[in-house]
C-alpha positions, 0 to 999 in steps of 0.5 A, spaced: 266 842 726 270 836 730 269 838 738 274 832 744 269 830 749 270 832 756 268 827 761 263 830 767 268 833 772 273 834 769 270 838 764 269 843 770 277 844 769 277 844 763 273 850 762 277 855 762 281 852 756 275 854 752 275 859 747 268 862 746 268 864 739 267 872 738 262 876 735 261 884 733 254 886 735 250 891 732 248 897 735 242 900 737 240 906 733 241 912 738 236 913 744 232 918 746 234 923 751 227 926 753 226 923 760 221 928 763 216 923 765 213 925 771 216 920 777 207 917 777 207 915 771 214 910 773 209 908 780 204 907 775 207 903 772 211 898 777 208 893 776 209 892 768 216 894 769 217 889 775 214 883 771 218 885 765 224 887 769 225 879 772 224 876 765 230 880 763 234 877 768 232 870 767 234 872 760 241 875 761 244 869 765 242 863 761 238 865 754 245 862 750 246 867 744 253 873 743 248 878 743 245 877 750 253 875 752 254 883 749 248 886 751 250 892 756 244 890 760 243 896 765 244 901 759 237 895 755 233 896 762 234 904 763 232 904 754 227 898 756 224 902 761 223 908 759 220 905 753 215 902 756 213 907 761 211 912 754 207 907 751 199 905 753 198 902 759 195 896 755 202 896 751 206 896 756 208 888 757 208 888 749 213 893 748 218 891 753 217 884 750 218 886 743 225 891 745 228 885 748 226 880 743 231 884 739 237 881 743 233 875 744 230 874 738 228 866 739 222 867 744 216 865 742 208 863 745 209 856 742 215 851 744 213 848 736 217 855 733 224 854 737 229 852 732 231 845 733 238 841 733 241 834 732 245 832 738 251 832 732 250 840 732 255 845 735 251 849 740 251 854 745 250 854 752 251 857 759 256 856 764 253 859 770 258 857 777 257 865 780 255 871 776 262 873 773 269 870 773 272 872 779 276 868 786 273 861 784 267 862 780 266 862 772 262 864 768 261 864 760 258 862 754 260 855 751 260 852 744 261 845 743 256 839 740 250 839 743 251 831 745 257 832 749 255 839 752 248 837 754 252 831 759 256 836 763 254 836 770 254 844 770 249 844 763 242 844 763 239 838 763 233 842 758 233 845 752 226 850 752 226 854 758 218 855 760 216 861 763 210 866 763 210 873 761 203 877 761 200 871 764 200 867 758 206 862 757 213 864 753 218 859 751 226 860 749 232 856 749 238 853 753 241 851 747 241 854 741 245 852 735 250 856 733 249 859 728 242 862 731 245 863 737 249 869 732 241 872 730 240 878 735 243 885 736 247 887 742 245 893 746 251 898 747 248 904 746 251 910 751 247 912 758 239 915 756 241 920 763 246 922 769 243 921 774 240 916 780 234 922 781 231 919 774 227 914 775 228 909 770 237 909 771 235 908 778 230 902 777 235 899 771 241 899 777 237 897 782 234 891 779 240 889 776 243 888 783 237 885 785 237 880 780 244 878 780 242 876 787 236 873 786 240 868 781 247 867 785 246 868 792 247 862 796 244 863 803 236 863 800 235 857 804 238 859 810 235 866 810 228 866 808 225 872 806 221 875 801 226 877 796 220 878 790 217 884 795 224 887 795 224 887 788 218 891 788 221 896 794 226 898 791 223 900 785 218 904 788 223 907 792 226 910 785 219 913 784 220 917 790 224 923 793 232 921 792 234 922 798 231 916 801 234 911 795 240 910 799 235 908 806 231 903 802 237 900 799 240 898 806 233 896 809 231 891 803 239 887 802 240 888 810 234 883 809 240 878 807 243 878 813 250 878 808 255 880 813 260 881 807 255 886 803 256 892 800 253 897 796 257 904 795 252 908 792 254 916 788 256 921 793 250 925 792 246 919 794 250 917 800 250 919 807 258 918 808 262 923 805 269 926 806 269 928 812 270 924 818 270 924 827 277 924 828 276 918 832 273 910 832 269 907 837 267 900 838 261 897 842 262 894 848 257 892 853 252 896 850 255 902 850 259 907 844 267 906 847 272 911 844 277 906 842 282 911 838 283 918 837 287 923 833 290 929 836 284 933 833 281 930 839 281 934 846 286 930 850 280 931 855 277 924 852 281 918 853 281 910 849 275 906 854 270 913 855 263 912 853 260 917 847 253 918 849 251 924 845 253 927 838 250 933 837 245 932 844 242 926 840 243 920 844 248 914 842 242 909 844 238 913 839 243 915 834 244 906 833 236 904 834 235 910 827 240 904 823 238 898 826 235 894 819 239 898 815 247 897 816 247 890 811 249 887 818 245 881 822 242 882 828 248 880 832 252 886 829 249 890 827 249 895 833 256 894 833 257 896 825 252 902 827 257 906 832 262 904 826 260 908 822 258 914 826 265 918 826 263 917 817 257 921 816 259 928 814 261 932 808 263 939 810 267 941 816 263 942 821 264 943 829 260 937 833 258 937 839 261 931 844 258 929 850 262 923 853 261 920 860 268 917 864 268 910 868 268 914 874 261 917 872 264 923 870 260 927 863 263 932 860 263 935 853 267 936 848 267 940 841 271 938 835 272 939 828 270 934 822 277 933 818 277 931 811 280 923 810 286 925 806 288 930 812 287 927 818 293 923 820 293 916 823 288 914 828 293 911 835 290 907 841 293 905 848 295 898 846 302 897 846 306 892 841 304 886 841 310 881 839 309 874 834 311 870 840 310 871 848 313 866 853 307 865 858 311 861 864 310 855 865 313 853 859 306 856 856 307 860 850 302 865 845 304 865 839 299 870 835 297 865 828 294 871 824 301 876 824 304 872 821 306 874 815 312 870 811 317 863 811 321 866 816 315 868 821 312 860 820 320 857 821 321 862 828 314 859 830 315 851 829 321 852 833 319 855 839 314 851 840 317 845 838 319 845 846 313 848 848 309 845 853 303 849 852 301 853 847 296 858 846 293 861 839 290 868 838 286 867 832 283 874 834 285 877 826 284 876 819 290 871 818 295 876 815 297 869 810 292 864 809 296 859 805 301 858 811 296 859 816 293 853 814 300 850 813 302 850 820 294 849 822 296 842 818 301 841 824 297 839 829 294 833 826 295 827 823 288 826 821 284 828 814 282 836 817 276 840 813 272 846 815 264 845 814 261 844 808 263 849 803 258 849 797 261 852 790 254 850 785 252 851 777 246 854 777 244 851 771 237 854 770 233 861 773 233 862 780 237 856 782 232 851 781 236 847 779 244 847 782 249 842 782 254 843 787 262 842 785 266 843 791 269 840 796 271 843 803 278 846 804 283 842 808 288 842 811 295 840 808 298 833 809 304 834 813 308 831 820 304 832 825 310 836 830 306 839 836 302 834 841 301 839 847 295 842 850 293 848 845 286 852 846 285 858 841 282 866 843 277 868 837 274 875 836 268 878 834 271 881 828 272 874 826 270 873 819 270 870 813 278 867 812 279 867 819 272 864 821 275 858 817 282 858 821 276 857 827 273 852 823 279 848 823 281 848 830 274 846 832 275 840 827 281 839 832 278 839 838 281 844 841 277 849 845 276 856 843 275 862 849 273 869 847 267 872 842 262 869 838 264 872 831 260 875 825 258 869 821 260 869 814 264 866 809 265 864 802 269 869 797 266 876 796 263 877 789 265 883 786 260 888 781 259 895 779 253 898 773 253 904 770 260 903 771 264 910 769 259 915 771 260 917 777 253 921 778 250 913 777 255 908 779 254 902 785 259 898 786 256 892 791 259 886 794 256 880 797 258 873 799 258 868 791 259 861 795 256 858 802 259 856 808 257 852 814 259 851 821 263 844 821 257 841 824 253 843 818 249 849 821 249 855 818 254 860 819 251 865 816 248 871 821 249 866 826 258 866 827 261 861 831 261 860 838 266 859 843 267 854 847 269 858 853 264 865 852 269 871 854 266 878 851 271 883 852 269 889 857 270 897 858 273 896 863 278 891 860 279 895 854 280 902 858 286 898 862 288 894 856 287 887 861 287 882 856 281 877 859 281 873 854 288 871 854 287 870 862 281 866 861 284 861 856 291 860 861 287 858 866 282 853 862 289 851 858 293 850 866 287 845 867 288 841 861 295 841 862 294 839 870 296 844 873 
């Protein structure tokens, strides 16, 4: 087979002009459907089941065959489980072996009994840059003569992965000619039960997210933890009752402090149902502040009260029962706590509010849970805030995240082109991102990046050998048409895209007034297993590449800081006083000496 060559980098554009060659796996025979076990059998097995579990893992990212390529790897875990948990005791680790060597057929106790190539034969190997193909990162498994693939900076630099099974060494491959790659059944059979509540679907979909992490996450250097214990925790939490998989799934990948991650869970197993409060609350200044409302809710509450009590239960309970369990950071996870309070119902329900006024007045209100697709829409007290706002003093906001086409951007640069001072409320997610940076690009005539922005090949398991791609973004390279005195206001829900716009201005050096924001960004890597079944589907998100701050510490769980700390207050909320605009009008009055 005659293969062109493709030079280091270049190959990285290259690859998704690459066809992999298809391939018809054969299908396991029918599996059994008996899954009486007792829940202490599975206990009793959790260690096997734990060695054997992270093996596969290790296998389905980088074992270089179609069939692994075409396993259904949740389906093979449940399968593999529940086989090994009907075997002897001293059996275990033999059968989940013995299972997976049917995918995987080259494992062997010695490297001597690998099949061996020529750097002249086509072979197969893993591009692994991400767990799956999606917002910037790419995953599959490519073809090509082992002497010119084996070069990529993205491959492998070994053919034999040396690992450890049942306390003796076990060999299997990188690189695998072709040919041999074909050998191996894919698993594709259907589904052995319905339901989390049976312990070896739990463990395989828990594990499978856990694995996917432990291969992909970018943040383990900046977030130590213990994430093999975590594996362990949430398998036994399968063995339990399954009303409380939920809450260990929350405490162990709160652990990463991914402010960007999300597990939804089946209905059943999920405290968040239909229903909901007719209202949303922010926490400001360490209280739950009623921040919208529906006419559901008695006119008797007003935007900027303070919730104390649901039910009689204190808010300052209520949020102290979900710390290290919100997948937040300890610098928001209290706020993302009282944002989810009106979500935790799933019937109708009469709910019994106690809410304290800024005169210290408390009273209590009663209203109904109201089902989602009924309520109306939530309003506030903030009027409508225009694109542009003259100040005085030829000063004018223009408020960069509402803008949203050509037109917006044209409006914008004409106005202040003759601005004297100019104020930018970054205070949102950028409504459109390439023109945010577009007219960011406006200010400087200079390089402009973000911190560093890490996109890696992982090219063996468990990250152990990662080779970096990417370069941070810039700003375009256009004229620069304001040279005035700006500073920028930032909120605390800045995050991800609208960290990066802070980034950029911090690269300019302007200064920044307002809130410390919630620390994360990097595109979102989307994932789902048992995907289809809705009594055992987990849809889950978290952050696929990493970003740092521009002086090259750590953003994650840590946010920027502003230059000038203004948090917003209840009073300001309640009166709808902008103090952050009026914080930044004075700092931007002295740079322009007035």
């Amino acid at each position: 087979m005659a293969i062109k060559c493709i030079n280091s980098r270049v190959c990285v554009l290259a690859l998704f002009t690459i066809s992999s060659t298809s391939y018809a796996s054969s299908q396991f025979a029918q599996v059994s459907l008996d899954l009486t076990h007792d829940k202490a059998q599975y206990q009793a097995a959790l260690s096997d089941i734990l060695e054997f579990s992270e093996l596969v893992h290790r296998v389905r990212y980088y074992y270089p065959s179609h069939a692994v390529s075409n396993t259904q790897w949740e389906n093979f875990l449940e399968h593999s489980i529940s086989k090994m948990v009907e075997a002897p005791t001293t059996e275990r680790l033999d059968t989940g072996l013995s299972l997976l060597k049917q995918v995987a057929p080259h494992i062997y106790r010695s490297v001597d009994q690998l099949p061996i190539f020529s750097d002249t034969d086509v072979v197969n190997t893993w591009i692994n840059i991400g767990a799956r193909t999606m917002n910037g990162n790419f995953r599959a498994l490519q073809t090509f003569e082992y002497g010119n693939i084996s070069n990529w900076e993205v491959t492998s630099k070994r053919q034999v992965y040396d690992d450890v099974y049942a306390g003796q060494p076990i060999f299997w491959p990188l690189y695998l000619e072709y040919q041999q790659g074909l050998k191996g059944q894919a698993y594709t059979a259907s589904n052995l039960s319905t339901s989390l509540a049976s312990p070896p679907k739990c463990m395989a979909a828990l594990s499978m997210i856990w694995g996917e992490t432990n291969h992909f996450w970018p943040y383990f250097e900046q977030v130590p933890l213990n994430w093999k214990n975590s594996h362990e925790n949430l398998l036994a939490a399968c063995t339990g009752d399954a009303k409380n998989i939920e809450r260990e799934v929350q405490r162990e990948f709160t652990k990463l402090q991914d402010n960007h991650l999300f597990i939804l869970l089946p209905a059943q197993f999920s405290k968040f149902g239909d229903y909901r409060l007719p209202l949303d609350l922010e926490y400001i200044e360490g209280k739950a502040i009623l921040s919208k409302k529906t006419h559901y809710l008695t006119l008797q509450a007003d935007i900027g009260d303070e919730l104390i009590a649901i039910d009689d239960a204190s808010v300052e309970d209520l949020i102290n029962a979900e710390l290290g369990k919100t997948f937040r950071s300890p610098h928001v996870e209290k706020r993302t706590a009282v944002s989810r309070f009106h979500r935790s119902y799933k019937t109708p329900e009469l709910v019994k509010l106690t809410f304290k006024k800024l005169s210290g007045e408390i009273f209590t209100t009663t209203t109904g849970t109201v089902h989602k697709d009924v309520m109306g829409p939530l309003h506030d007290h903030r009027p409508d805030q225009p694109l542009l706002e003259e100040l005085g003093d030829g000063v004018v906001l223009f408020r960069l995240f509402k803008m949203t086409d050509e037109a917006a951007l044209e409006q914008a640069v004409e106005v202040l082109k003759s601005a004297k001072g100019i104020v930018l409320d970054i205070r949102n997610y950028p409504s459109n991102f390439s023109l945010t940076l577009r007219f960011l690009s406006y200010f400087t005539d200079k390089l402009t990046t973000v911190g560093p922005f890490i996109v890696a090949a992982q090219r063996l398991p468990e990250q152990a050998d990662s080779f970096v791609l990417s370069e941070p973004p810039r700003l375009p390279n256009t004229e620069k048409l304001f040279n005035v005195p700006t500073v920028v206001m930032s909120e605390r829900k800045n995050q991800s895209a609208g960290e990066h716009m802070l980034m950029f201005v911090q690269s300019m050096g302007f200064p920044i007034i307002g809130e410390v924001t919630t620390g994360i960004n990097g595109d979102i890597m989307v994932g789902e297993v048992f995907k289809g079944d809705n009594d055992s589907a987990i849809t889950y998100v978290y952050t696929s590449k990493r970003s740092d701050q521009v002086d090259g510490s750590k953003l994650i769980g840590v946010g920027i800081q502003p230059d000038h700390l203004v948090p917003v207050t209840q009073v300001s909320f309640a009166t709808n006083s902008d103090i952050q605009l009026e914080k930044a009008r004075q700092v931007l009055d002295d740079m322009m000496g007035n």
